[in-house]
C-alpha positions as CSV (number, residue, x, y, z in Angstrom):
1,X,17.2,-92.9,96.7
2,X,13.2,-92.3,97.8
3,X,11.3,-91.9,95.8
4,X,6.9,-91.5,94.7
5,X,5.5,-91.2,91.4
6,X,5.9,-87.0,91.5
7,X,9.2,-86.9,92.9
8,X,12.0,-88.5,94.2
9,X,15.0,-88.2,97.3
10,X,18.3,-87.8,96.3
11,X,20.7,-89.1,98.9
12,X,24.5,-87.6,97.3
13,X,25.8,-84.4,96.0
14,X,23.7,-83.6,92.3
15,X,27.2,-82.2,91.0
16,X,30.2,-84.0,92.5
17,X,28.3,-87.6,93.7
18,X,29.8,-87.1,97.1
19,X,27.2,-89.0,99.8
20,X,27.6,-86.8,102.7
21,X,26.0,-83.7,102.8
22,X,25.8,-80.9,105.5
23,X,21.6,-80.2,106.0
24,X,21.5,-76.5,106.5
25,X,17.8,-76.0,107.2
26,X,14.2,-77.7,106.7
27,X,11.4,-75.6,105.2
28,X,9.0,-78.1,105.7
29,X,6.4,-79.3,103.1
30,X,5.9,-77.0,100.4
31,X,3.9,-77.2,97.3
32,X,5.2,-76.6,94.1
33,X,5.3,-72.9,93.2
34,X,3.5,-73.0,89.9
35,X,0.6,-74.5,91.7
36,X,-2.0,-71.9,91.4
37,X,-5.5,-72.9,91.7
38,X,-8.5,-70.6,90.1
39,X,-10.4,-69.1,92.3
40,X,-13.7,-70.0,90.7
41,X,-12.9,-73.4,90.6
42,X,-13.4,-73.9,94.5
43,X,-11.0,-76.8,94.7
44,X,-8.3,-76.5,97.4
45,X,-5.8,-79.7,96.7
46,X,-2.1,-79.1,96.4
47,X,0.7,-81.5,96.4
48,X,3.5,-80.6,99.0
49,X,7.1,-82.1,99.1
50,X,9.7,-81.9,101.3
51,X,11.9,-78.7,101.5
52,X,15.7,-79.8,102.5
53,X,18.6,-77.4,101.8
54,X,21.9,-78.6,102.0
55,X,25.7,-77.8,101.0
56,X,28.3,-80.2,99.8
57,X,31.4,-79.2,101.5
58,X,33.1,-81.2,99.0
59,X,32.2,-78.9,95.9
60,X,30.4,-76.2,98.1
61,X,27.5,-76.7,95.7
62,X,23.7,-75.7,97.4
63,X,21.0,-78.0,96.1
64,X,17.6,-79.4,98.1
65,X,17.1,-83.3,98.1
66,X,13.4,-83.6,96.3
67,X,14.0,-83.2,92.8
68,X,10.0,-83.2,91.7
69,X,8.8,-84.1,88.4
70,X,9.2,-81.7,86.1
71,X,5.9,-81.7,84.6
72,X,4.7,-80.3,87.7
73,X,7.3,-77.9,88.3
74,X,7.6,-76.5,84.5
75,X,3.9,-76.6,83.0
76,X,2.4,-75.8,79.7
77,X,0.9,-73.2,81.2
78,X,4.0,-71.8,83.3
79,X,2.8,-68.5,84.6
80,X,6.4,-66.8,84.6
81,X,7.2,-64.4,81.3
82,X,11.0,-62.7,81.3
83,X,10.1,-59.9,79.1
84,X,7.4,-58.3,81.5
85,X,10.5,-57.7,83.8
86,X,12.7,-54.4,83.2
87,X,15.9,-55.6,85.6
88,X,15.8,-58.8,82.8
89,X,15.3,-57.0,79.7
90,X,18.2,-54.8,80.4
91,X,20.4,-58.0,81.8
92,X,20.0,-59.6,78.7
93,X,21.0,-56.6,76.3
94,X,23.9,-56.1,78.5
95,X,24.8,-59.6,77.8
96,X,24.5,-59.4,74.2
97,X,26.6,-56.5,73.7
98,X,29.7,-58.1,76.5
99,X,29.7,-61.7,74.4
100,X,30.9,-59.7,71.7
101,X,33.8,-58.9,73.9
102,X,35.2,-62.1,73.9
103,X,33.5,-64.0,70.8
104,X,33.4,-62.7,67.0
105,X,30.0,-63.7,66.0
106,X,29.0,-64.1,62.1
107,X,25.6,-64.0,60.5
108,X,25.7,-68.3,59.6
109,X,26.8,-68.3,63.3
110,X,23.3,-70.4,65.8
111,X,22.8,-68.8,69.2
112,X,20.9,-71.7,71.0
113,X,18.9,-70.7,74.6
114,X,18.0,-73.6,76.4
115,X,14.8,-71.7,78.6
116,X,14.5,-69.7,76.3
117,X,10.4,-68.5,77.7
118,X,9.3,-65.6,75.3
119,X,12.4,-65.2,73.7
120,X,13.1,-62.1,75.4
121,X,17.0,-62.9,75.2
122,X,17.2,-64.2,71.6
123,X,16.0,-61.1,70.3
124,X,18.8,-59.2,71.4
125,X,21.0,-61.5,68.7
126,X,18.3,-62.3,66.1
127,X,20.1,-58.9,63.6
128,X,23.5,-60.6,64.3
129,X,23.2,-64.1,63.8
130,X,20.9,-66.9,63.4
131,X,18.9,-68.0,66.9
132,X,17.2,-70.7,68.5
133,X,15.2,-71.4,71.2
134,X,13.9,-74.2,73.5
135,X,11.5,-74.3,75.6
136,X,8.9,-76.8,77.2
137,X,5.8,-74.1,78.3
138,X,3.4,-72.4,75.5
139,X,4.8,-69.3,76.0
140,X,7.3,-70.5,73.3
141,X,4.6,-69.4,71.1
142,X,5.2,-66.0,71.5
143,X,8.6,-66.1,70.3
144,X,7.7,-68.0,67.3
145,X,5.0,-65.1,66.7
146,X,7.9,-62.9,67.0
147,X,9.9,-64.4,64.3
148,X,12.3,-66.5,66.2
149,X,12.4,-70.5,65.8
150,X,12.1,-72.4,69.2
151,X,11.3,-75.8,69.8
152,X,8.0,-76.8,72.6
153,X,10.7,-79.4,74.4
154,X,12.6,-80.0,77.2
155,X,16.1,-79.7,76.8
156,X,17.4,-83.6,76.8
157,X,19.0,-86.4,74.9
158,X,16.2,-86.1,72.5
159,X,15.7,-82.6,71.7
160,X,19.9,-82.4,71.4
161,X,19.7,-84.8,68.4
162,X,17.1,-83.4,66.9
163,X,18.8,-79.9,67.5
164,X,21.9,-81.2,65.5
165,X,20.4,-82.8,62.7
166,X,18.5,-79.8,62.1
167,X,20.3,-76.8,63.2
168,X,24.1,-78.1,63.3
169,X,26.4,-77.2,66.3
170,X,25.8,-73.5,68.1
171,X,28.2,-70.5,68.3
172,X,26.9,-69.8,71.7
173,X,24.4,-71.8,74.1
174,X,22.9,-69.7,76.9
175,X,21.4,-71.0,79.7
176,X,20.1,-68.0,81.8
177,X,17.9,-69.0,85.2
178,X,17.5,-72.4,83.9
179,X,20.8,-74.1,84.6
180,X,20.1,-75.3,88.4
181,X,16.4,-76.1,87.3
182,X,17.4,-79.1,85.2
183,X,17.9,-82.8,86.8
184,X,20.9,-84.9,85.8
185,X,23.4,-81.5,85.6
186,X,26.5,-83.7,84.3
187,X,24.2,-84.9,81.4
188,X,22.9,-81.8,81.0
189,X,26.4,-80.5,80.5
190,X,27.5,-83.3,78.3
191,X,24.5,-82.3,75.9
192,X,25.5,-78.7,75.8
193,X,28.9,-79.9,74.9
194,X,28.1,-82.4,72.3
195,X,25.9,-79.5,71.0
196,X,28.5,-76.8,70.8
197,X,31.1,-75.6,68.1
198,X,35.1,-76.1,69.1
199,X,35.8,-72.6,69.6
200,X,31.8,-72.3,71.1
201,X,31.3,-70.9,74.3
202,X,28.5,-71.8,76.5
203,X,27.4,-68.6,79.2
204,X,24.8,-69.4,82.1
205,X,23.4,-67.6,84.8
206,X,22.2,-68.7,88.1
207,X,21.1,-67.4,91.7
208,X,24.7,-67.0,93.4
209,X,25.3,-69.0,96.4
210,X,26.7,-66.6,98.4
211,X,23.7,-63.7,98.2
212,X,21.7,-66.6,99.3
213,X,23.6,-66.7,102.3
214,X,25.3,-63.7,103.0
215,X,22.1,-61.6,102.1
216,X,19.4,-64.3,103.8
217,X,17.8,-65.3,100.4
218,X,16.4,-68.2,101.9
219,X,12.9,-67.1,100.1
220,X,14.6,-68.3,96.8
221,X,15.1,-71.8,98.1
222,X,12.1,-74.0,96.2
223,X,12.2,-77.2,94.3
224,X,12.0,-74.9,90.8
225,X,15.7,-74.4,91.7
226,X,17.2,-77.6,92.6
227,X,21.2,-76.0,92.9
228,X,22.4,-73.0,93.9
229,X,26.0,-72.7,92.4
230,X,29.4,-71.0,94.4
231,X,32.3,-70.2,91.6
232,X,33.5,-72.8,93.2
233,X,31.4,-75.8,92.6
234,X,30.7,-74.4,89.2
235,X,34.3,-74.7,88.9
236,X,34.5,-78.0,90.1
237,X,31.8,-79.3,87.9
238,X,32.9,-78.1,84.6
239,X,36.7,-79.2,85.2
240,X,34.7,-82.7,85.9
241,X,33.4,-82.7,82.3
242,X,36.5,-81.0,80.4
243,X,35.1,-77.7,80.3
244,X,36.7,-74.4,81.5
245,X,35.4,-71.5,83.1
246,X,37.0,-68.3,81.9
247,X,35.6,-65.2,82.9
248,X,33.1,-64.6,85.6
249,X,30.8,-61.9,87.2
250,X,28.6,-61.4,89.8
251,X,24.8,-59.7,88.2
252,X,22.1,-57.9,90.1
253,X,19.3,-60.4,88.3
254,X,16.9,-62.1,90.7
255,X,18.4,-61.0,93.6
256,X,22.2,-61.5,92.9
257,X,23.2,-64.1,90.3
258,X,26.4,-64.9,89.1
259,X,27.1,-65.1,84.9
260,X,30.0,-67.5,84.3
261,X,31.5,-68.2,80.4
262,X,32.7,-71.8,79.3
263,X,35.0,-73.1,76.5
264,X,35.8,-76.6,75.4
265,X,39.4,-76.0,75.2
266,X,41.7,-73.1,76.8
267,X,41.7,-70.9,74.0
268,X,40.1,-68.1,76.2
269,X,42.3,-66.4,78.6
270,X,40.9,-66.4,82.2
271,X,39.7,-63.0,83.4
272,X,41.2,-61.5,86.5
273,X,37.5,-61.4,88.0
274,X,37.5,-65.0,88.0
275,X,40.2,-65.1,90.1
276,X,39.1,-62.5,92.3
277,X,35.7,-63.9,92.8
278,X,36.9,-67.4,93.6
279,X,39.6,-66.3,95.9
280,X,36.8,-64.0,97.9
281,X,34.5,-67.5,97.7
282,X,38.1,-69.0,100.1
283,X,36.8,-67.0,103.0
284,X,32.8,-66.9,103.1
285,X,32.4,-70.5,103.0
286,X,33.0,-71.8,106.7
287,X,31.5,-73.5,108.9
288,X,30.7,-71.0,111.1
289,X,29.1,-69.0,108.1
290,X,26.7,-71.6,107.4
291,X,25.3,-71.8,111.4
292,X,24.8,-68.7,111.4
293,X,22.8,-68.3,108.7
294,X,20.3,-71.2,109.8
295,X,20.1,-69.3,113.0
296,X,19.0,-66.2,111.0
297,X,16.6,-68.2,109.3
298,X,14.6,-68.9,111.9
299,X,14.8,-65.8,113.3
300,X,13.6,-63.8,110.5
301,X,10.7,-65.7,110.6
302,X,9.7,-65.3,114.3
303,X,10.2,-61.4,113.9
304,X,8.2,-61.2,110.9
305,X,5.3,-63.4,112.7
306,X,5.7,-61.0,115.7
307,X,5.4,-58.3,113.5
308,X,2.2,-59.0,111.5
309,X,1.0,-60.2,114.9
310,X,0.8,-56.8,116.3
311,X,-0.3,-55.3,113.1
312,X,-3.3,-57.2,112.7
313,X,-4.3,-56.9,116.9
314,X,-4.4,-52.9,115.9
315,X,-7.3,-54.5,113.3
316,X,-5.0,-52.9,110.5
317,X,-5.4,-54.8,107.3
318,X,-2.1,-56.2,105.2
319,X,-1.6,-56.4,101.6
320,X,1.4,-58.6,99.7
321,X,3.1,-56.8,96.7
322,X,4.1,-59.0,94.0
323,X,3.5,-63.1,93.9
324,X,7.2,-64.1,92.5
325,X,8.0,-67.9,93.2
326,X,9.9,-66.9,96.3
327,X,7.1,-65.5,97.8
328,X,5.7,-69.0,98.1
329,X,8.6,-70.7,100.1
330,X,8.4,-67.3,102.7
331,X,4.6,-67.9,103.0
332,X,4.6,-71.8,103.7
333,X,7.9,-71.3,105.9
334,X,6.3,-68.7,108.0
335,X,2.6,-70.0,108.1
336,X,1.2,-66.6,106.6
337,X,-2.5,-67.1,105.5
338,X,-5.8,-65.3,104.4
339,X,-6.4,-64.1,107.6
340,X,-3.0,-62.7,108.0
341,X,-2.7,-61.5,104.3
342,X,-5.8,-60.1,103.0
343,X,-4.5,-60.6,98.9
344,X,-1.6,-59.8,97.1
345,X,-0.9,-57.3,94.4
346,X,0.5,-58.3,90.5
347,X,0.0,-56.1,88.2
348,X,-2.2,-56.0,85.7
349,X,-1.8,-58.5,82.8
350,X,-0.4,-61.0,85.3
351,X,-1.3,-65.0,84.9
352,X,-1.4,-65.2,88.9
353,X,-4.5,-62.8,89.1
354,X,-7.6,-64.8,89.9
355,X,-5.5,-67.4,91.9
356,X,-5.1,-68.4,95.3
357,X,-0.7,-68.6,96.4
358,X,-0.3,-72.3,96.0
359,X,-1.2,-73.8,99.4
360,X,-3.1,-71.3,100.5
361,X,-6.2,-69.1,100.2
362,X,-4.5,-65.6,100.2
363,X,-5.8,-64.3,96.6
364,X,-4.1,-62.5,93.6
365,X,-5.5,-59.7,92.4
366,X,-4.8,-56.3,90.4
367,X,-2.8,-53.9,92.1
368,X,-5.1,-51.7,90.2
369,X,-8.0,-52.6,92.3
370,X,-7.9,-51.1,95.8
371,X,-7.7,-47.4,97.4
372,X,-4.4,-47.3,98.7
373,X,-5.2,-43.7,100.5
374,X,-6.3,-45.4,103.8
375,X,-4.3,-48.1,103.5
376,X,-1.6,-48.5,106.3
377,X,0.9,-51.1,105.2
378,X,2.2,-52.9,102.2
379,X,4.1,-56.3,102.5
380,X,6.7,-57.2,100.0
381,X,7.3,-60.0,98.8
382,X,9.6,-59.2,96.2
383,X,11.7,-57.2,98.5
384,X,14.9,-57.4,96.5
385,X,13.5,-54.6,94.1
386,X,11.9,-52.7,96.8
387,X,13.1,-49.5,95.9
388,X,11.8,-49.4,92.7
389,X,8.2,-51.0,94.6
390,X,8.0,-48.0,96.8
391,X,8.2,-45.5,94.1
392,X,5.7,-47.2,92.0
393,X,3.2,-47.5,95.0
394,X,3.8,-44.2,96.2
395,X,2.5,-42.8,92.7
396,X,-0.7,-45.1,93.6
397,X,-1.0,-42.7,96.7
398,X,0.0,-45.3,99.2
399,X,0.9,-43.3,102.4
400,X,1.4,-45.9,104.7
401,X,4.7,-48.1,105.6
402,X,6.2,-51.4,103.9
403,X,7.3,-54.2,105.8
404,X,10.2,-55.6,104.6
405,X,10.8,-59.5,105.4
406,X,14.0,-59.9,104.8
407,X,17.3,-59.8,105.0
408,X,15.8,-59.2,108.7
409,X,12.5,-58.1,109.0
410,X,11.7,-54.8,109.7
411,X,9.0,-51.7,108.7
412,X,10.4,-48.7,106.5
413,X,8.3,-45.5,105.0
């Protein structure tokens, strides 16, 4: 293990220990993606780490080799707020209504969401039963002004005693886009365990291996996510620590995620979409899959280059729509810059506006505050929604074309 006082190298699988691991692809040095620096301030420094992706063809778990400190990665002042996003309010009210599918919940009963931001989950279960929340970034304090508890920590040995003494064992953990961001995942699941009732069930969600590949989601590849979970290595890890998967679906958050429910015992039935998803997972996972998709790496990037290449020769100028954490691992993979990108839209309310993309000098600002009538094209960075982008930009009176990076890059009205 390498390692520096910010981060360090891990040399064998993060789930399953095994110490050989197939490298898919190298990003190259990539600062963290919370690393946005004020405009005003007129300081350029950023801290960059090593991008590695690999698979463990043991587990078939995806993970990168850097795990950076976490201080850096998860800040007091982390930028990113669930409730400002539609797709996750209504993911998290459709998960509140299917737990009750399988689990009888009572008032006295503690829902416990490890990540749990602005509490925008929570509040989908704080009529039914009682509801905590942790979280290490202010914006726990706008859950608390909302009337539900969380506790300003990191999820750890620490926190899980105090949890206990205070709280007593949960009903239900949930652990939605935070579950691959968290170092040490078998201790980790060892405190979820130790914090959850007999008949408890634990419920995470995380970006979904195979979209990655299949779908060429390398943009979602950044230290922030340090594993990016199969069925199969999920499997794998929680038979590891006596835990059982029993039910299982794929979800459209972030891209394509996949929602997997966990029991301490086998009291739960197993679903017949677990099966089905695991038995699909048999086929996609190959050798030959995983080639293929590092030679579609690079050339996504060369065609996008090519593109913006002959866009800005016509003296045309190029906005970015949206500055999601992805964005940053397509921008420092591809090279794009100010002179390429002239800023890139958030909308309004946004903590990114009045920052530069970390590593860069390609502004933020308000989508509010240009003329898109002789505007000619729109780049978009978070192209897994762009449906719902074009509509809202089209309203704006944009009349030009979008250029879409991915899965292959390519220029739509």
């Amino acid at each position: 293990m390498g390692s520096n006082k910010h981060s360090k190298i891990l040399t064998k699988c993060q789930a399953c220990e095994n110490p050989v691991l197939k490298k898919i692809f190298f990003f190259g040095f990539v600062p963290s993606v919370n690393s946005l620096i004020k405009i005003e301030e007129n300081k350029y420094e950023s801290l960059f780490f090593p991008l590695d992706f690999y698979i463990c063809q043991n587990c078939w778990l995806g993970q990168i080799s850097c795990v950076v400190d976490k201080k850096i990665l998860f800040p007091k002042t982390y930028p990113y707020t669930s409730s400002t996003t539609k797709i996750l309010r209504q993911n998290f009210e459709n998960l509140s209504n299917e737990i009750q599918d399988f689990i009888n919940i009572k008032k006295n009963n503690l829902i416990i969401d490890i990540g749990s931001n602005d509490g925008n989950l929570l509040s989908f279960f704080k009529s039914k039963m009682r509801v905590l929340g942790i979280t290490p970034e202010e914006i726990g304090r706008s859950a608390i002004k909302k009337g539900i508890p969380t506790i300003l920590d990191y999820f750890n040995n620490e926190s899980r005693i105090k949890i206990l003494k205070k709280y007593g064992k949960a009903k239900i953990i949930t652990a939605t886009n935070v579950f691959a961001h968290i170092d040490k995942v078998n201790n980790l699941i060892l405190n979820i365990k130790k914090c959850l009732e007999d008949d408890g069930i634990f419920v995470s969600e995380s970006h979904y291996l195979t979209k990655v590949i299949s779908e060429m989601q390398y943009d979602t590849i950044y230290h922030e996510h340090m594993r990016y979970y199969s069925l199969t290595s999920l499997n794998k890890l929680f038979l590891k620590n006596k835990l059982y998967i029993f039910h299982a679906k794929e979800i459209p958050t972030h891209g394509g995620s996949i929602r997997v429910y966990v029991s301490k015992n086998k009291r739960y039935k197993k679903t017949k979409t677990l099966k089905k998803i695991l038995n699909k997972e048999q086929k996609i996972f190959t050798t030959s899959t995983l080639e293929n998709f590092k030679k579609k790496v690079l050339e996504s990037k060369l065609e996008l280059i090519s593109r913006i290449n002959l866009i800005k020769k016509e003296g045309y100028k190029i906005y970015g729509v949206g500055a999601p954490s992805r964005a940053s691992t397509l921008i420092c993979y591809t090279g794009l810059d100010e002179n390429m990108i002239n800023a890139i839209l958030e909308i309004k309310g946004s903590s990114k506006i009045g920052k530069y993309m970390p590593g860069t000098k390609i502004p933020v600002i308000e989508e509010g505050d240009i003329n898109y009538k002789n505007l000619k094209y729109l780049l978009l960075f978070s192209w897994h929604i762009k449906e719902d982008l074009k509509r809202v930009f089209r309203k704006k009176g944009f009349k030009g074309k979008f250029i879409i990076p991915l899965p292959k890059c390519r220029i739509e009205n």
